[in-house]
Gaussian input, Z-matrix of N, CA and C with variables (Angstrom, degrees):
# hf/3-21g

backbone

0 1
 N
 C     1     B1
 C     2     B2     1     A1
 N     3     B3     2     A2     1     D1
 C     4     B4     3     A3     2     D2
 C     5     B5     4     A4     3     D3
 N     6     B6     5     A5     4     D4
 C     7     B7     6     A6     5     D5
 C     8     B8     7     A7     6     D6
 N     9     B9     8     A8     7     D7
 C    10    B10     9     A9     8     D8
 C    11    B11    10    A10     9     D9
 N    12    B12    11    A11    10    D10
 C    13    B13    12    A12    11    D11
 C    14    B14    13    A13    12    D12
 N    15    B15    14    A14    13    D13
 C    16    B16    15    A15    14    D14
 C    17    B17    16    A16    15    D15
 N    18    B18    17    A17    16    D16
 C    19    B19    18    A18    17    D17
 C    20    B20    19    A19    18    D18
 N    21    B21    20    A20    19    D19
 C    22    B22    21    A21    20    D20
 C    23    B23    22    A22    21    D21
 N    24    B24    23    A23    22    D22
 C    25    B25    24    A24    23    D23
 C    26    B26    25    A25    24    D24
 N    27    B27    26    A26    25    D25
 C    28    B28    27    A27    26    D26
 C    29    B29    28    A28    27    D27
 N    30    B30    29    A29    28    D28
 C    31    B31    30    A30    29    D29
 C    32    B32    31    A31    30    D30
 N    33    B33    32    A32    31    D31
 C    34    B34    33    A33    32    D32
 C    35    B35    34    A34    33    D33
 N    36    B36    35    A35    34    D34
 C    37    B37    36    A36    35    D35
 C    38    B38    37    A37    36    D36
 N    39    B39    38    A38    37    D37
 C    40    B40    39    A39    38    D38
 C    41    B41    40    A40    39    D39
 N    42    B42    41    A41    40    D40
 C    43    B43    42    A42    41    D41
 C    44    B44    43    A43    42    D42
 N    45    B45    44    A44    43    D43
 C    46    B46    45    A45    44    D44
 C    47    B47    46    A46    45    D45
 N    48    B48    47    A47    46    D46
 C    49    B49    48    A48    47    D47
 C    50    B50    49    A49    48    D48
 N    51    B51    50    A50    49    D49
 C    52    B52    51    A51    50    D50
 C    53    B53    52    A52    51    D51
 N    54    B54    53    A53    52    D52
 C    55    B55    54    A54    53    D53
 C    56    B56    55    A55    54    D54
 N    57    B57    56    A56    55    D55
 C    58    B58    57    A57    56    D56
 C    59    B59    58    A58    57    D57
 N    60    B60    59    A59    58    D58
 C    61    B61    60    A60    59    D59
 C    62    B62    61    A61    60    D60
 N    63    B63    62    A62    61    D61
 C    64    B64    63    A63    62    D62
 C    65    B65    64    A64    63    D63
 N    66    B66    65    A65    64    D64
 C    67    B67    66    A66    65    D65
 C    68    B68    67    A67    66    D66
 N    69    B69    68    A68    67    D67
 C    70    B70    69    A69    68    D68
 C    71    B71    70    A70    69    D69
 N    72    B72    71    A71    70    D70
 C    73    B73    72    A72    71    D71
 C    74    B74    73    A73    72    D72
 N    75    B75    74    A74    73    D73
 C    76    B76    75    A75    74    D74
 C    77    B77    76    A76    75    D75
 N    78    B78    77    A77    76    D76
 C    79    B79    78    A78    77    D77
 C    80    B80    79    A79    78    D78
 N    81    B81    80    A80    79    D79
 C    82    B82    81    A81    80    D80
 C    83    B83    82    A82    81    D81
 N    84    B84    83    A83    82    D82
 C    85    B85    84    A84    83    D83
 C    86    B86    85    A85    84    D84
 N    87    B87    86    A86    85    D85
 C    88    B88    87    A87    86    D86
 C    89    B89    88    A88    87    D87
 N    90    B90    89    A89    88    D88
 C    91    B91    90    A90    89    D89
 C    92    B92    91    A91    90    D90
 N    93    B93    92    A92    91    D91
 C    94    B94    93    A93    92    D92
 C    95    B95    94    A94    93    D93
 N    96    B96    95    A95    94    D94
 C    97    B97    96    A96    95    D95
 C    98    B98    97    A97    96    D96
 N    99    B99    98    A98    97    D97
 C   100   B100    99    A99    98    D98
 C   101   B101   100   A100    99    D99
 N   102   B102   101   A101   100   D100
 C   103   B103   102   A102   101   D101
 C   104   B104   103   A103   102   D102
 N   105   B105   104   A104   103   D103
 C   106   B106   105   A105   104   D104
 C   107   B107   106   A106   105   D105
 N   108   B108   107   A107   106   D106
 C   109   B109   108   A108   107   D107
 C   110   B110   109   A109   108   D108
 N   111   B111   110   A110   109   D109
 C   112   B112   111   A111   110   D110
 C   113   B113   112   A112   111   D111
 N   114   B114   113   A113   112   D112
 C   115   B115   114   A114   113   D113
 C   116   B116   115   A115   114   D114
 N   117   B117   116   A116   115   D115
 C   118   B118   117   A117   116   D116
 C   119   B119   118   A118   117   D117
 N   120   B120   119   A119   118   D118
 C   121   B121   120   A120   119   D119
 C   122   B122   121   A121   120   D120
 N   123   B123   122   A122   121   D121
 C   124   B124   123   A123   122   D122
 C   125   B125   124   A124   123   D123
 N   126   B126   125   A125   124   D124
 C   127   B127   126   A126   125   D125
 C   128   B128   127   A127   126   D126
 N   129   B129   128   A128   127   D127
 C   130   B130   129   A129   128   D128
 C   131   B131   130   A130   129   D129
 N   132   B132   131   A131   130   D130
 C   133   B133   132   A132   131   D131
 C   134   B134   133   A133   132   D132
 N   135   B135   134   A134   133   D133
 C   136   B136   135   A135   134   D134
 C   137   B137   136   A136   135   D135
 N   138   B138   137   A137   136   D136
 C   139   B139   138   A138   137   D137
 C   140   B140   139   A139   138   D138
 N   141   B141   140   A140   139   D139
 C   142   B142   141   A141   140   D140
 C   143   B143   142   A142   141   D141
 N   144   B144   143   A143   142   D142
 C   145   B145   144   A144   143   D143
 C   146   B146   145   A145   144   D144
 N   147   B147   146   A146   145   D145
 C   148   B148   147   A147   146   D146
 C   149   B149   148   A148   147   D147
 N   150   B150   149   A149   148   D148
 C   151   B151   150   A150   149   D149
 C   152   B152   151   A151   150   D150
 N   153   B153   152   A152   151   D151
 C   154   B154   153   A153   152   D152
 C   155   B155   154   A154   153   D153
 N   156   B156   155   A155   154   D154
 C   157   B157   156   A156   155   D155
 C   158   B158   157   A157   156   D156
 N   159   B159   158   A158   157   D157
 C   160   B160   159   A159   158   D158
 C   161   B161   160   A160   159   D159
 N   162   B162   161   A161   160   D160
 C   163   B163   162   A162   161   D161
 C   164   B164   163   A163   162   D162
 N   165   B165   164   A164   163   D163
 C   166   B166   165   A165   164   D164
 C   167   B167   166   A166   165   D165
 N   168   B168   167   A167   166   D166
 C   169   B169   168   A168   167   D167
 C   170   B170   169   A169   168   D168
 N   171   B171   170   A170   169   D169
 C   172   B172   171   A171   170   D170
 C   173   B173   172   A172   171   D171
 N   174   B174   173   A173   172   D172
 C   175   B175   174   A174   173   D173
 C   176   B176   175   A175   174   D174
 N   177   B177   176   A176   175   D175
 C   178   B178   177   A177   176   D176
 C   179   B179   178   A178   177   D177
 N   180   B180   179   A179   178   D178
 C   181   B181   180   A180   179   D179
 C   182   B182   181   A181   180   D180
 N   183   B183   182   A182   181   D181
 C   184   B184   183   A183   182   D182
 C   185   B185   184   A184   183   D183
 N   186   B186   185   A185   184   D184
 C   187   B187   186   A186   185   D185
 C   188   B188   187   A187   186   D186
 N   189   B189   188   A188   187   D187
 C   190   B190   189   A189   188   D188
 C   191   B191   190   A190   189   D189
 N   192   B192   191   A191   190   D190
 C   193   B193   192   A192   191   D191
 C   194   B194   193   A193   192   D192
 N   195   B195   194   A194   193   D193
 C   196   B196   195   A195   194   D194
 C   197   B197   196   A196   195   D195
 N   198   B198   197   A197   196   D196
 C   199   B199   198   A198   197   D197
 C   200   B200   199   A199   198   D198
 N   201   B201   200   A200   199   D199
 C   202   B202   201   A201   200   D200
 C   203   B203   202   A202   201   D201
 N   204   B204   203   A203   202   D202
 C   205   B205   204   A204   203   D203
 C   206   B206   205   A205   204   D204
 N   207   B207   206   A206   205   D205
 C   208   B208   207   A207   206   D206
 C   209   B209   208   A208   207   D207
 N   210   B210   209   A209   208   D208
 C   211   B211   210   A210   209   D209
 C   212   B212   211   A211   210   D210
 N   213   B213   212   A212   211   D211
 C   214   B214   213   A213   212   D212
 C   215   B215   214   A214   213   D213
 N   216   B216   215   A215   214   D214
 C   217   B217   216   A216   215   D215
 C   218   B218   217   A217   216   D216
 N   219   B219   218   A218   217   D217
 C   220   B220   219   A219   218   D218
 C   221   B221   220   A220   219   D219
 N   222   B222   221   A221   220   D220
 C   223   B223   222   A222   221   D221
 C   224   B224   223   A223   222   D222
 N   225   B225   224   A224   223   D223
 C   226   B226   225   A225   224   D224
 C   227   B227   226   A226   225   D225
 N   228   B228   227   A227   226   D226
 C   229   B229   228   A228   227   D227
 C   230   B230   229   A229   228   D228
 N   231   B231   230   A230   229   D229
 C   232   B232   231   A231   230   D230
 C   233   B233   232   A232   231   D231
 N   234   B234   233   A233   232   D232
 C   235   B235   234   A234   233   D233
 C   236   B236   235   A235   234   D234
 N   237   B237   236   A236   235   D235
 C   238   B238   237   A237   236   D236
 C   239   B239   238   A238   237   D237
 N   240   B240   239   A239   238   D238
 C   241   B241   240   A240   239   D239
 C   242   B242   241   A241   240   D240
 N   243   B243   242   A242   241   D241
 C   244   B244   243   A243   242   D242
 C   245   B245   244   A244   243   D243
 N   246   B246   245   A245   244   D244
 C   247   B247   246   A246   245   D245
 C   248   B248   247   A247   246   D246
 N   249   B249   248   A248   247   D247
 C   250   B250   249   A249   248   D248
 C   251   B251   250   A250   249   D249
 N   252   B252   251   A251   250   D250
 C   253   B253   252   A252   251   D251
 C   254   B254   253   A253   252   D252
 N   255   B255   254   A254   253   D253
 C   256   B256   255   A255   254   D254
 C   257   B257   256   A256   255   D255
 N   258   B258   257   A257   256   D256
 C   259   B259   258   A258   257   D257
 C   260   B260   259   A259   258   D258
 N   261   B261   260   A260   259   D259
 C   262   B262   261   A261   260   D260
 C   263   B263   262   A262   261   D261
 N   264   B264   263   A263   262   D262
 C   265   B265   264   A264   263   D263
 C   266   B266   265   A265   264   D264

   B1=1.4447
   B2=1.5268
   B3=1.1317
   B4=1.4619
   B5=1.9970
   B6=1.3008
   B7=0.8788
   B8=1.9299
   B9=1.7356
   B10=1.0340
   B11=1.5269
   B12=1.5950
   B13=1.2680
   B14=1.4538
   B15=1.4655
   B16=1.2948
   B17=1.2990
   B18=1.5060
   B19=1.0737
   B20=1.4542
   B21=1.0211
   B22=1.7879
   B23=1.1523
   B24=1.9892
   B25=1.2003
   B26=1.6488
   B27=1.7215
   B28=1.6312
   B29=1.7522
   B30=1.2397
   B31=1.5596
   B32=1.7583
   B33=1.4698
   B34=1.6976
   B35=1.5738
   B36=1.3262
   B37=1.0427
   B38=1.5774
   B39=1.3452
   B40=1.6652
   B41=2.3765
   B42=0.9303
   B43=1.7650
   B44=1.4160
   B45=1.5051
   B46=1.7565
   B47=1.3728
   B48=1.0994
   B49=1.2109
   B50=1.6075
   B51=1.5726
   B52=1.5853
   B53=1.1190
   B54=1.5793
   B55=1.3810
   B56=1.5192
   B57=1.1766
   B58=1.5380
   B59=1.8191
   B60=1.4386
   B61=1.5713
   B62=1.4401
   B63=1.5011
   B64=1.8901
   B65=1.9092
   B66=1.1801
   B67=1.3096
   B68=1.5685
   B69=1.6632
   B70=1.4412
   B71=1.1071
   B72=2.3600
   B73=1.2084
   B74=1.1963
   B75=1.5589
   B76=1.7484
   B77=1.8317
   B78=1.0715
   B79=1.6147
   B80=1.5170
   B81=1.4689
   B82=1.6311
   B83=1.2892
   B84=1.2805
   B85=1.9713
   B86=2.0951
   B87=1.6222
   B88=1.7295
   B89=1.8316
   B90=1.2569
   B91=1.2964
   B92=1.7013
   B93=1.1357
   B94=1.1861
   B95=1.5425
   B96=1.7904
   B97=1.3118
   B98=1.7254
   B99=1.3466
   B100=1.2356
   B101=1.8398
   B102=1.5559
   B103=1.8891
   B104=1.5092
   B105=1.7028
   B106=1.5561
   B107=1.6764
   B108=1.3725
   B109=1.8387
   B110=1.6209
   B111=1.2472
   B112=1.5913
   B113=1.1676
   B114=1.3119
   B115=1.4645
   B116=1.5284
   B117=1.6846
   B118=1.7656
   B119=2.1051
   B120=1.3505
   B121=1.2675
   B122=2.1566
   B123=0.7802
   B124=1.3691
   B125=2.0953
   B126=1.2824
   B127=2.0127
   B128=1.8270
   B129=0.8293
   B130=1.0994
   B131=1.7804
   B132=1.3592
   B133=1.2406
   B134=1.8741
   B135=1.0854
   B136=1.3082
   B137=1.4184
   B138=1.5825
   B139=2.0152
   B140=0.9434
   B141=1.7536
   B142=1.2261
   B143=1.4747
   B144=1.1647
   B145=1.2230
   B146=1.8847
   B147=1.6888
   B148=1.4206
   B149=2.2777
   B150=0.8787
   B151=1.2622
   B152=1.5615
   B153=1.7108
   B154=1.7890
   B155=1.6255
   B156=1.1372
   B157=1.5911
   B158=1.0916
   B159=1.2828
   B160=1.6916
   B161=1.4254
   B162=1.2001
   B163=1.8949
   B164=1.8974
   B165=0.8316
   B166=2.0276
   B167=1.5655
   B168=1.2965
   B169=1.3720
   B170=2.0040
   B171=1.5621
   B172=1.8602
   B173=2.1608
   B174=1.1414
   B175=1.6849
   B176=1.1287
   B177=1.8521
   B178=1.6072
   B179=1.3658
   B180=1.4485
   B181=1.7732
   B182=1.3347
   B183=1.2954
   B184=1.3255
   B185=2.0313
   B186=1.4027
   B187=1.6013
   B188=1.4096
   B189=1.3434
   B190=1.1663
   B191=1.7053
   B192=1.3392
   B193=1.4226
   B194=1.4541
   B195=1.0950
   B196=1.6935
   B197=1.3323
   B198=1.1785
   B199=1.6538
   B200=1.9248
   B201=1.1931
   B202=1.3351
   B203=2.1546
   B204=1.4098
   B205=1.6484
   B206=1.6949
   B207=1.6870
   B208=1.4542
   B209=1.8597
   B210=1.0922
   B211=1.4427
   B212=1.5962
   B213=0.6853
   B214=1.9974
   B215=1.1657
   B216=1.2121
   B217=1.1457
   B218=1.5280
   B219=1.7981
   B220=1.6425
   B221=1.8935
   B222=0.7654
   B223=2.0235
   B224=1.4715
   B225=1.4323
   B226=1.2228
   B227=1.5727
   B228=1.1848
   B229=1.7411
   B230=2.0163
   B231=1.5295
   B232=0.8170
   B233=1.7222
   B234=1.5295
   B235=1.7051
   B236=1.3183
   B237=1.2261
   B238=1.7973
   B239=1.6916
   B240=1.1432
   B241=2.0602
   B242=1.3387
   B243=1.3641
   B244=1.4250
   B245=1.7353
   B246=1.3798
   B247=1.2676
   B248=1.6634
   B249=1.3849
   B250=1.4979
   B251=1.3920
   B252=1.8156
   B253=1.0911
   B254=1.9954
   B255=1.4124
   B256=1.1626
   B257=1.7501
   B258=1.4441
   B259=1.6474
   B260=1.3512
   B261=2.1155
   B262=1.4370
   B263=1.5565
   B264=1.9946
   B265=1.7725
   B266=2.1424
   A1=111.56
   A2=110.49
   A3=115.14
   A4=106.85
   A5=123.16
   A6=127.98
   A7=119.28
   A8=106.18
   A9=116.00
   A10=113.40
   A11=112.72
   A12=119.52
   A13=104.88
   A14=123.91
   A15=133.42
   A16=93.13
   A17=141.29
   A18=144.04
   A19=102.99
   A20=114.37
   A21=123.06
   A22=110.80
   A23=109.42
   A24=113.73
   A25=86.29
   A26=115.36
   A27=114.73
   A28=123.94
   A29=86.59
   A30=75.37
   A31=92.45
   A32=106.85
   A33=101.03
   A34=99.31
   A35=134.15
   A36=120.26
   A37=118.17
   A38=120.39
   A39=126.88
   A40=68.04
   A41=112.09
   A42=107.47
   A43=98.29
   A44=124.55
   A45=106.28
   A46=85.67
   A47=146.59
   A48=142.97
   A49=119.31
   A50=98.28
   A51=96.09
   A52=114.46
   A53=138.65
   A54=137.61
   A55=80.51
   A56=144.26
   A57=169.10
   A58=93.19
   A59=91.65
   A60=96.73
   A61=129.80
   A62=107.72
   A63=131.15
   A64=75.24
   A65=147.71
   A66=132.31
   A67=120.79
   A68=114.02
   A69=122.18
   A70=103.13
   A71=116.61
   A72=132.66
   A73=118.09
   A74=124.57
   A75=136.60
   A76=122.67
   A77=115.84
   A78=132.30
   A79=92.34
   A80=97.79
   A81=110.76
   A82=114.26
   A83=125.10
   A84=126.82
   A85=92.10
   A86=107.69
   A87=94.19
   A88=99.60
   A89=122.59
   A90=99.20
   A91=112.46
   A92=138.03
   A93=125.07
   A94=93.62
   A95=117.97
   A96=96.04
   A97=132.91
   A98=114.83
   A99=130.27
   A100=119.23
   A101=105.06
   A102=101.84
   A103=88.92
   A104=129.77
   A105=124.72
   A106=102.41
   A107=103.08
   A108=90.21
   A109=126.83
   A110=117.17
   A111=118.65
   A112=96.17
   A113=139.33
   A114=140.38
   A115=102.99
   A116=115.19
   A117=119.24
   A118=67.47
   A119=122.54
   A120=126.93
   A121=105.28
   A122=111.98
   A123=137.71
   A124=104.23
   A125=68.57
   A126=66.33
   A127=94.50
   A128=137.63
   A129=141.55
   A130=127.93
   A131=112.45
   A132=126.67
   A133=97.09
   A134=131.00
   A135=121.24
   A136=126.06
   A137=92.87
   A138=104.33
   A139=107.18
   A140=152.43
   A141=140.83
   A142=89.96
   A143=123.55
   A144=117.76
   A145=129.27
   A146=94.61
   A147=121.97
   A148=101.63
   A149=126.22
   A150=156.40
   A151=109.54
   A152=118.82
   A153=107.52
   A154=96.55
   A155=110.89
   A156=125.00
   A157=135.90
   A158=105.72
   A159=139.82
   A160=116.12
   A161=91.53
   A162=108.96
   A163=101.45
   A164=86.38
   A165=88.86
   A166=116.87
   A167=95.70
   A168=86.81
   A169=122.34
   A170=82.91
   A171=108.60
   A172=81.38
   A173=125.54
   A174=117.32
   A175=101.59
   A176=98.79
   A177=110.93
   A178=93.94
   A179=137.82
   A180=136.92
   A181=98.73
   A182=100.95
   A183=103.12
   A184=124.39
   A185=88.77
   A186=112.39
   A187=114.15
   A188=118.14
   A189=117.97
   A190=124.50
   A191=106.16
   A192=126.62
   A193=99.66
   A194=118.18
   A195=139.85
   A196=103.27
   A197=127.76
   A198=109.26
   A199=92.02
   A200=114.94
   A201=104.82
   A202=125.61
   A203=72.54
   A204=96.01
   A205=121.58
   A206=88.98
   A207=112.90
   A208=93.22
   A209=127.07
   A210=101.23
   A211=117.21
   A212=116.48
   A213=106.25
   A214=124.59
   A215=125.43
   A216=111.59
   A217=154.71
   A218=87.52
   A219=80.07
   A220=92.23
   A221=112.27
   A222=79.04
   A223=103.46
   A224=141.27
   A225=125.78
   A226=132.02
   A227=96.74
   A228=99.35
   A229=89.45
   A230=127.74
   A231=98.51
   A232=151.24
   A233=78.22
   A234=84.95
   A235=132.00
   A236=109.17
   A237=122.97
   A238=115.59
   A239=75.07
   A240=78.59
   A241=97.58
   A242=146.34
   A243=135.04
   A244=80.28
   A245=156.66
   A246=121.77
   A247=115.50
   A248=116.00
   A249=91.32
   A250=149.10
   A251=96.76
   A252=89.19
   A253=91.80
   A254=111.07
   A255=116.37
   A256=131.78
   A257=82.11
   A258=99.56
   A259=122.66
   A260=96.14
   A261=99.55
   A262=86.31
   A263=90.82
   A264=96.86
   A265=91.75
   D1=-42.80
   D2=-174.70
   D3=-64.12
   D4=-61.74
   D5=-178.81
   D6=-48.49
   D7=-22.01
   D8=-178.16
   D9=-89.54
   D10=-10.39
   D11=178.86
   D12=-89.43
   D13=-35.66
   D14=-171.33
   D15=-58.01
   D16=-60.45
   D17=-148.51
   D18=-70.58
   D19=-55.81
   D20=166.57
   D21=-5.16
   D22=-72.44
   D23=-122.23
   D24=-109.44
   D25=-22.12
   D26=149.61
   D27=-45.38
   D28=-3.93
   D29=-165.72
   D30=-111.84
   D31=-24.84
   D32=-178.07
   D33=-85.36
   D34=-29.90
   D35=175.30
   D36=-63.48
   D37=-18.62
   D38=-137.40
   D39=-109.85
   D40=-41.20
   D41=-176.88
   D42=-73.31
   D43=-26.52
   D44=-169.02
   D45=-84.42
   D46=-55.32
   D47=-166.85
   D48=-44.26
   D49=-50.71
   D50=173.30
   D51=-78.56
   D52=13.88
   D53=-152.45
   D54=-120.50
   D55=-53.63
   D56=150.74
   D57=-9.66
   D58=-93.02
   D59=169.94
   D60=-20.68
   D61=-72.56
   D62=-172.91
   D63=-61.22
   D64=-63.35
   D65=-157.81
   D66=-60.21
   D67=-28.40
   D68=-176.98
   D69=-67.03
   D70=-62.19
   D71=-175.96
   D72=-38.93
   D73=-51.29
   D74=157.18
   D75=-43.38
   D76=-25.14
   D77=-171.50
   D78=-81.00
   D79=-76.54
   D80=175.84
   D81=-38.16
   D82=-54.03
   D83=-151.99
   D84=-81.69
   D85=-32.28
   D86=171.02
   D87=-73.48
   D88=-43.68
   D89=-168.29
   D90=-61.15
   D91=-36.64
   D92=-159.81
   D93=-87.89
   D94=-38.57
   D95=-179.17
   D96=-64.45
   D97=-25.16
   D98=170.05
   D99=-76.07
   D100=-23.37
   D101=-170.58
   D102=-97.44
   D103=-45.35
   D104=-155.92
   D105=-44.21
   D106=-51.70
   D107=-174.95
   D108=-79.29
   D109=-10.82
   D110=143.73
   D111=-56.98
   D112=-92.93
   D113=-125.31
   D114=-64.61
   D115=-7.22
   D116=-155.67
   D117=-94.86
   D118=-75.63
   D119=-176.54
   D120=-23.28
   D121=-76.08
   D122=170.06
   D123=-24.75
   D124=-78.75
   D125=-172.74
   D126=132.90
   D127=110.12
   D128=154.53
   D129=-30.32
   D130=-27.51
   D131=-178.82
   D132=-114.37
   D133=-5.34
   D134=160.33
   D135=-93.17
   D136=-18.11
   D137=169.28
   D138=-99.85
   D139=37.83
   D140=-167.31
   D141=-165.83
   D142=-21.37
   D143=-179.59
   D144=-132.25
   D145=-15.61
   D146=171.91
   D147=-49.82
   D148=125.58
   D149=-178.96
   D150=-81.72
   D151=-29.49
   D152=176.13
   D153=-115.02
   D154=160.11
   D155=147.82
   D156=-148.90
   D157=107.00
   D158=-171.19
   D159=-125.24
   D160=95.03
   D161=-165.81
   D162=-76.08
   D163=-36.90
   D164=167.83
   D165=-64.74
   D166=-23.17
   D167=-175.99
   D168=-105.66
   D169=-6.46
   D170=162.99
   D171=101.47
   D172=7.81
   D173=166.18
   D174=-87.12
   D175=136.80
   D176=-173.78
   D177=-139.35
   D178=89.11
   D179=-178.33
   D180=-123.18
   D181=111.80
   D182=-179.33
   D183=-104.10
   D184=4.20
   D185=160.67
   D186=-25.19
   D187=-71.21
   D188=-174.94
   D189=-71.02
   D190=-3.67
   D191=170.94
   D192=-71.21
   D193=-87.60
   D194=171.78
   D195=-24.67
   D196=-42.15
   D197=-173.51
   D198=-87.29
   D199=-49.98
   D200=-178.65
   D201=-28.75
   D202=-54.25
   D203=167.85
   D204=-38.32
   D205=-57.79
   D206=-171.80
   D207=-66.80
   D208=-48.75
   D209=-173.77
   D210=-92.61
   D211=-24.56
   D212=147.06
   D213=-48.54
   D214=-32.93
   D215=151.32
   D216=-93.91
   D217=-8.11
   D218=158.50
   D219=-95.75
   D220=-23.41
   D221=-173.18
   D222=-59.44
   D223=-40.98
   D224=155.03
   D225=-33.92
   D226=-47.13
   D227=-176.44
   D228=-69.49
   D229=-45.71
   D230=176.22
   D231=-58.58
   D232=-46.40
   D233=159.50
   D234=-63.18
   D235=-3.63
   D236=167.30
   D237=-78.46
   D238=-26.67
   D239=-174.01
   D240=-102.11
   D241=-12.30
   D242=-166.33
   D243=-116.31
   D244=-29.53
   D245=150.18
   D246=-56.06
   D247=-45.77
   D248=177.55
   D249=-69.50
   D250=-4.87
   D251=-168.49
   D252=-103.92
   D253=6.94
   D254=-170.73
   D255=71.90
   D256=14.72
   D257=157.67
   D258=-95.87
   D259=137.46
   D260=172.75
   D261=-119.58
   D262=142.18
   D263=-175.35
   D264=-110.79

């Protein structure tokens, strides 16, 4: 019985997983299909590097996004290593 339950629940985990997946791949394929032709309008180096964003006004700089990003995630990675190593700074 046991071995017949294992198999079960390998198999519901092994479908949430690919259900997980097919859901990211789908997220992704609307974002690039819906942003690539703004961003072609835009300029590639004015949406990646542009400094305001004011969608009313057709400004899309997403600079200040990207660095935001960048330090959330290292203060996370930091606070990951100063709990592990059991340092408080």
């Amino acid at each position: 019985m046991k071995k017949y339950s294992e198999k079960i629940m390998h198999v519901v985990f092994l479908l949430a997983a690919c259900a997980s997946i097919l859901a990211v791949i789908l997220i992704c394929a609307f974002l690039f299909v819906n942003g690539i032709p703004t961003i072609g309008k835009i300029g590639l180096g004015n949406f990646v590097l542009g400094k305001i964003w004011m969608p009313k006004s057709g400004i899309f700089g997403i600079f200040p996004m990207i660095i935001g990003s960048i330090y959330v995630t290292a203060g996370a990675i930091w606070n990951s290593c100063c709990d592990l190593y059991g340092k408080v700074l």
